[in-house]
C-alpha positions in Angstrom: 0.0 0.0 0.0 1.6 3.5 -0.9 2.1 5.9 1.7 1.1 9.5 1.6 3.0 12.7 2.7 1.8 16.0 3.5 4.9 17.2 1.8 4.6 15.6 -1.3 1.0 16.8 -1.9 1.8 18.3 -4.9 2.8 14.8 -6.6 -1.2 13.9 -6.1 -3.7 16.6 -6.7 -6.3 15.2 -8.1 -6.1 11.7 -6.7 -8.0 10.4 -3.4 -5.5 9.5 -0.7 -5.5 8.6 2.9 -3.3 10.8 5.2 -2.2 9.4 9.0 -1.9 12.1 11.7 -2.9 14.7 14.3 -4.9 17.7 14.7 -3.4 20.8 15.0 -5.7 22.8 14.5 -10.2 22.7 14.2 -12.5 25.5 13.2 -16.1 24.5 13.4 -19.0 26.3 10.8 -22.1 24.6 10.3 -22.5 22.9 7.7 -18.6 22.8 7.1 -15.6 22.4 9.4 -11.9 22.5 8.8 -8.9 20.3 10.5 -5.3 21.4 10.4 -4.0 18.2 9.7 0.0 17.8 10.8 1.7 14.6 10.0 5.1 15.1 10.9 6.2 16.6 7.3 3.8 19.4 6.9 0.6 21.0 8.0 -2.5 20.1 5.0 -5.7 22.0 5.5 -8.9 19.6 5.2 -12.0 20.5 4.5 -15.1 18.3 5.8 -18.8 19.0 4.7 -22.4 17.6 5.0 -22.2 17.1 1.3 -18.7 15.3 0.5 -18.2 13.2 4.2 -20.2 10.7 5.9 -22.5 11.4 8.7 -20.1 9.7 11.3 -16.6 11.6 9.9 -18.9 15.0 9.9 -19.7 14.5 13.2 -16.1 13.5 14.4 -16.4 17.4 14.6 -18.1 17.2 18.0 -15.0 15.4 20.1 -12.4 15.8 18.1 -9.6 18.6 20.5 -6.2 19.5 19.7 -3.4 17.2 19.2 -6.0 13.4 18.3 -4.8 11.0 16.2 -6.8 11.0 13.0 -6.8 9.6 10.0 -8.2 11.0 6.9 -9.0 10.4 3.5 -10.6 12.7 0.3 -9.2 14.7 -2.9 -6.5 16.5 -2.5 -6.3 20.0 -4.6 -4.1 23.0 -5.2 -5.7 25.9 -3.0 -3.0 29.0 -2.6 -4.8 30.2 0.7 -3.8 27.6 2.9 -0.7 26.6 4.8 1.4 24.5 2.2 -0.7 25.8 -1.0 -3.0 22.9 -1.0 -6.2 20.8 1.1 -8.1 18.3 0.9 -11.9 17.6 0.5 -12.6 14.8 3.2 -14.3 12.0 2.6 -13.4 10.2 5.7 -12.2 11.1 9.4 -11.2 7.6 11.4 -10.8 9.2 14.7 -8.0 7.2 16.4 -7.9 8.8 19.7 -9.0 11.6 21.0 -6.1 13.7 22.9 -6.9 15.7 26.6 -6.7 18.9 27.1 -3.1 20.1 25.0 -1.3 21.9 28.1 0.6 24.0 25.5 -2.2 26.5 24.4 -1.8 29.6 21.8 -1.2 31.6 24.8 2.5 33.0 25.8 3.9 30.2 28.3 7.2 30.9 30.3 10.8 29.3 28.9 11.0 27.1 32.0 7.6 25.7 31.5 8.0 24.9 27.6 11.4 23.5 28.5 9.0 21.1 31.2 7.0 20.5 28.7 10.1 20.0 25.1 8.2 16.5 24.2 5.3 18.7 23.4 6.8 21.7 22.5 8.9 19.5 20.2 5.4 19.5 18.0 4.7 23.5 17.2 5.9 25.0 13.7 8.8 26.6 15.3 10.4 23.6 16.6 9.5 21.4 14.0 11.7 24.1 11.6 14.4 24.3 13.9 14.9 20.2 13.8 14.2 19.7 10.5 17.1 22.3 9.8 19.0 20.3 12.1 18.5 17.6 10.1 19.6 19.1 6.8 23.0 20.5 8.4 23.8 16.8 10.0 22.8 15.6 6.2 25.4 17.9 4.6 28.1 17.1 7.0 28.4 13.2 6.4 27.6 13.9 2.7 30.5 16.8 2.9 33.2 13.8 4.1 31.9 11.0 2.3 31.9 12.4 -1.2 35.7 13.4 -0.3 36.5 10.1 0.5 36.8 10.4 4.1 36.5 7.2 6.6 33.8 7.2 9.1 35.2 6.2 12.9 33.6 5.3 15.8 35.5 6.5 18.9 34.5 5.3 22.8 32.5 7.1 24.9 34.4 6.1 28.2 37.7 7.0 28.2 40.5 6.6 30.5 41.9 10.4 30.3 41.2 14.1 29.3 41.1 15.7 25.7 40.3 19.3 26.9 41.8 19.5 30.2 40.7 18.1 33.3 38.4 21.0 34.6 35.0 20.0 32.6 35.3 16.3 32.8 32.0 13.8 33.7 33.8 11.3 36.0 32.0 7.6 36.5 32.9 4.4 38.1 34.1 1.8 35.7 34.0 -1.4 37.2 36.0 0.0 40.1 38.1 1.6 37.7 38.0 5.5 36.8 36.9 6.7 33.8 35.2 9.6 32.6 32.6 10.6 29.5 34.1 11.9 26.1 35.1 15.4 25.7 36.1 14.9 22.1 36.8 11.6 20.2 40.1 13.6 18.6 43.4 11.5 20.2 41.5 8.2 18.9 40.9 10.0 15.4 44.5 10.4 14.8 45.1 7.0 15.6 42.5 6.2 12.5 43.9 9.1 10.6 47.5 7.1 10.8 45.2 4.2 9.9 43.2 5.5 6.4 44.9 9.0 5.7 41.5 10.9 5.8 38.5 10.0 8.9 35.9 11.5 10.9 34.1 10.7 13.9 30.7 12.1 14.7 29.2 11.5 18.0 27.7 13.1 21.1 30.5 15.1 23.5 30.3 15.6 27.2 31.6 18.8 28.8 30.8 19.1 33.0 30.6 22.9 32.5 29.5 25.2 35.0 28.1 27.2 32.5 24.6 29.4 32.2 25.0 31.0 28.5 23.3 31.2 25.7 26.1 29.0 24.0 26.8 26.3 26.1 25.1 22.5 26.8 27.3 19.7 28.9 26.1 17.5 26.2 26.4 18.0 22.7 27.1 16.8 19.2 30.6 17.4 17.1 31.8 16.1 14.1 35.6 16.0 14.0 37.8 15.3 10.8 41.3 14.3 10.9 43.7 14.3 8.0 47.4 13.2 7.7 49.7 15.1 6.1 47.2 18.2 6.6 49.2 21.6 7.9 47.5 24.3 9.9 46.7 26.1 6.3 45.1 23.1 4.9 43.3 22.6 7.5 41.6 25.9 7.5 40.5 25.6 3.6 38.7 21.8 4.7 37.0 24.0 7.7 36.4 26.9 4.8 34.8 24.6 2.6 33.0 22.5 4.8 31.3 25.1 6.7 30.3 27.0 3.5 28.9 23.9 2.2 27.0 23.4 5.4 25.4 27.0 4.7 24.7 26.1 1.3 22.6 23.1 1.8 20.6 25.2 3.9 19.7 27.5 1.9 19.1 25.3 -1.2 16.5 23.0 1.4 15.8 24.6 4.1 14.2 28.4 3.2 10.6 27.8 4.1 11.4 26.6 7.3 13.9 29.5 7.6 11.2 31.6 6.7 9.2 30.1 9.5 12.0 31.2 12.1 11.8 34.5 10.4 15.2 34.3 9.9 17.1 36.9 7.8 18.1 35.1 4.7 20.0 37.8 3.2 22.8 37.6 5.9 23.4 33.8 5.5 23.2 34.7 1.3 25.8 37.5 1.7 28.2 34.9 3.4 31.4 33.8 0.5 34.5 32.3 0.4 37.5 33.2 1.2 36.6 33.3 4.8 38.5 36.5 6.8 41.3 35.1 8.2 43.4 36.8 10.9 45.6 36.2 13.8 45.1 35.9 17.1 47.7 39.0 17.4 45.5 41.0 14.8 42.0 40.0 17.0 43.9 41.3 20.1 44.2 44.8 18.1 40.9 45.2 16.9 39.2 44.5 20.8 42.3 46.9 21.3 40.2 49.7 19.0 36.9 48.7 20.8 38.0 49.8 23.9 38.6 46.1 25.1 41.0 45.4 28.5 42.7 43.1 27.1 46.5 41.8 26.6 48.5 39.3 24.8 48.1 36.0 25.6 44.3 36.8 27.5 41.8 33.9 26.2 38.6 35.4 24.6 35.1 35.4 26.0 31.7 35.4 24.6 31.7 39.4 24.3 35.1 39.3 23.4 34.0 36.9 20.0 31.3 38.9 19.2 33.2 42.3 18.8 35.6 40.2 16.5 32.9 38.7 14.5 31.4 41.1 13.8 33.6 43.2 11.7 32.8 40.6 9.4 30.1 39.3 7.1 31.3 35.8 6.7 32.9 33.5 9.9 36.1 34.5 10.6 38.9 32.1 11.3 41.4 33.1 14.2 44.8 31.5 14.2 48.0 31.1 16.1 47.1 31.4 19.7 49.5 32.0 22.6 50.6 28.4 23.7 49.4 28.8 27.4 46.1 29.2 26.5 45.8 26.1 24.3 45.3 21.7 25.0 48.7 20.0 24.9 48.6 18.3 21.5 48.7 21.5 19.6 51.6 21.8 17.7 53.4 25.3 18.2 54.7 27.7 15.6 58.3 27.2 14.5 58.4 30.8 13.8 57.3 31.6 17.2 57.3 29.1 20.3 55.4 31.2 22.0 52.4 30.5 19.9 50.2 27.2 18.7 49.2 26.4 15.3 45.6 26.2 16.5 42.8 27.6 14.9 39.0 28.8 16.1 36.0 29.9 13.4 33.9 31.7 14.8 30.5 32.8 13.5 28.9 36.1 11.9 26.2 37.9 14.5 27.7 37.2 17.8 27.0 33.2 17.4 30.9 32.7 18.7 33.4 29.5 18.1 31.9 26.9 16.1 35.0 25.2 14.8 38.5 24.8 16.9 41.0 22.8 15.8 45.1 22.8 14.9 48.1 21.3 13.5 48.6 17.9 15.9 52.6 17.9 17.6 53.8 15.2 15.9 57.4 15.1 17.8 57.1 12.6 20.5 59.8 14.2 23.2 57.7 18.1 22.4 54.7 16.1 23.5 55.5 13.8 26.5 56.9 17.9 27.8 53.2 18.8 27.4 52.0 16.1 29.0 54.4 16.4 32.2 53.6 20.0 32.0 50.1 19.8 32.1 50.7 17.2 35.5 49.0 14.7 33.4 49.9 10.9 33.8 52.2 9.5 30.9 51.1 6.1 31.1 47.3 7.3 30.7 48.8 8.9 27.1 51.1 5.6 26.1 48.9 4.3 23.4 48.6 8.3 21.9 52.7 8.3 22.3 52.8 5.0 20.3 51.0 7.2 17.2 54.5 9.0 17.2 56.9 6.1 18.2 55.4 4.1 15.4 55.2 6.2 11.9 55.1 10.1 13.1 53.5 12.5 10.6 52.5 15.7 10.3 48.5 15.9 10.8 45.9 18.4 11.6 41.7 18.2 12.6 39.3 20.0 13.8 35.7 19.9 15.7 32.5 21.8 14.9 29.7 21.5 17.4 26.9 20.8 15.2 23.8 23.2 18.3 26.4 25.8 18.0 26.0 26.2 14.0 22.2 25.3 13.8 22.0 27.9 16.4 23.8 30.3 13.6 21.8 29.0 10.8 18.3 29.3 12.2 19.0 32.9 14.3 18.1 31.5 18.1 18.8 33.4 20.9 19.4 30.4 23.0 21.3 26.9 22.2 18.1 25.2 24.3 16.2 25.2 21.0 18.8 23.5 18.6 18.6 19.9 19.8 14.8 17.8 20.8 16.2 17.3 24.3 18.6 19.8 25.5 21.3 18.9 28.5 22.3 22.0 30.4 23.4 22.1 34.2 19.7 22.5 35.3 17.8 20.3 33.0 17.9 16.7 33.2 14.1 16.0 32.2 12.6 15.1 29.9 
């Protein structure tokens, strides 16, 4: 039996289908009545009568609320007026069960009592656009790597030692042994990298941040590439590309739901390559010229990123930050030891960092330094030292945190909205 969508309703006007969904909407006239139908793919008007439906689906009209399960069938036909340009003349309402009172109303309800309520919220127009966008951006990142040939890697969720220093780890008990949740799957992608050349690993990151902004959740999701034979400069025209492409597919897919958001197009249009890029010595300057207290070798903040991006209409990439400021593994500048080859993207209209990455050290003795430096245990690092005492190379990779771009993309105020069920350091339900 073929299925019908909402969104492919103009592949069948003309034809008498059966739609499966929910109400979303019911405005009663006598003789005539009319169901918003959603079915998870769009939002078809349908139009029930005296005349075209039976007595029993005409009458469905009398218990019907917001938010049953219905199912439907009659003509579908092109009518500009409503939602998606077209509806349906019902012959048939199955009422599959009727819903209780929908505790999300058309009224304004409070953030903390949507956020209660994100299973349900999850079903309003404005959600719906934000995930489906969300969906479209995860799309284009796998297609991104896998028509370049890139190898898809797995990395563990448990793992035995920091990535991104010890101060935002989630620590657990593993079978009496300590171990702690991902903060990035990087040290196992270059093991892979020295494995296929060319890999990624996409997965959900854990980060026990005592953070209240807009920008942060303790869990979230990152793809992270990792190339051999990749220095810092090719590594910042794969993040160019990528993320350009990643705007792209948006905006060839995704308009009406950007639309929906009331997003403004025209700045994610004006964005083109070659992205700005400038050193972390030139960003210092220009907070400098905006009155900024700041000095050499300070680490930016939120505001700080803002002011930066914003002299500019496409993402900016910073690179070459001071050393001290940076994870171990970055390689540092033979030109300058005092600075890594490290690089952050960070978005147009104050969005921030949605790409960090670098050139990997590659020179075993410059790297077991780090790790004694940093107080770290060398045996927890003896299989990552193996990557150099077996086959060095020169390598680079970054991460992009995918809430952090669809953020960008769909113009939220707020990372809460960019993923069904959010994770920050007050919310662990639903």
């Amino acid at each position: 039996m073929k299925e019908y969508f909402i969104q492919n309703a103009k592949d069948f006007v003309g034809e008498t289908v059966t739609l499966k969904g929910w109400a979303y909407n019911v405005r009663k006239s006598g003789k005539i009545w009319f169901l918003l139908l959603r079915d998870g793919t769009g939002i078809m008007q349908c139009v029930i009568t005296k005349f075209d439906a039976d007595e029993a689906s005409f009458d469905v009209k009398n218990v019907i609320t917001q938010e049953s399960s219905v199912i439907v069938t009659g003509e579908v036909k092109a009518e500009p007026r409503s939602p998606n340009g077209y509806e349906m003349l019902v012959h048939k309402v199955e009422l599959v069960a009727v819903a209780e009172e929908y505790p999300i109303a058309k009224k304004e309800h409070g953030t903390d009592y949507l956020m209660d309520n994100r299973h349900l919220w999850l079903r309003s127009k404005r959600q719906h656009a934000i995930i489906r966008i969300r969906h479209t951006i995860i799309k284009s990142i796998r297609d991104f790597f896998d028509d370049r040939d890139f190898t898809l890697v797995d990395t563990p969720i448990f793992q035995k030692a920091a990535t991104e220093g010890t101060a935002t780890l989630f620590e657990t008990d593993y079978f009496g042994e300590k171990a702690y949740l991902t903060q990035s799957g990087q040290l196992y992608g270059e093991a892979c990298a020295a494995a296929f050349g060319k890999i990624y690993c996409f997965g959900p990151t854990f980060r026990a941040e005592k953070s209240k902004t807009r920008r942060h959740l303790t869990e979230f999701w990152m793809v992270e590439p990792e190339m051999a034979y990749y220095d810092l400069d090719m590594n910042m025209d794969l993040a160019e590309d990528f993320v350009f492409y990643i705007v792209s597919q948006v905006l060839e897919h995704r308009r009406p739901e950007l639309e929906t958001l009331e997003r403004d197009i025209s700045k994610l249009e004006a964005i083109q390559k070659p992205f700005p890029r400038i050193s972390y010595s030139d960003a210092v300057k220009i907070l400098e010229e905006n009155d900024v207290d700041i000095k050499w070798g300070d680490d930016f903040g939120g505001a700080d990123e803002t002011i930066i991006s914003n002299q500019f209409d496409s993402p900016v990439m910073v690179h070459r930050y001071p050393v001290a400021i940076k994870a171990f593994y970055m390689k540092r500048d033979p030109e300058n030891e005092n600075q890594a080859l490290a690089l952050d993207m960070l978005a147009p209209e104050g969005y921030g960092e949605i790409i960090g990455g670098s050139q990997r050290e590659d020179d075993i003795d410059l790297l077991i330094n780090r790790i004694q430096e940093d107080g770290a245990s060398e045996d927890d690092y003896s299989w990552y030292l193996d990557l150099r005492r077996y086959g060095s190379f020169p390598h680079s990779g970054f991460g992009l945190g995918v809430e952090r771009v669809v953020a960008w993309l769909c113009g939220l105020k707020h990372i809460r909205e960019t993923i069904p069920f959010p994770r920050t350091i007050s919310r662990l339900n639903p």
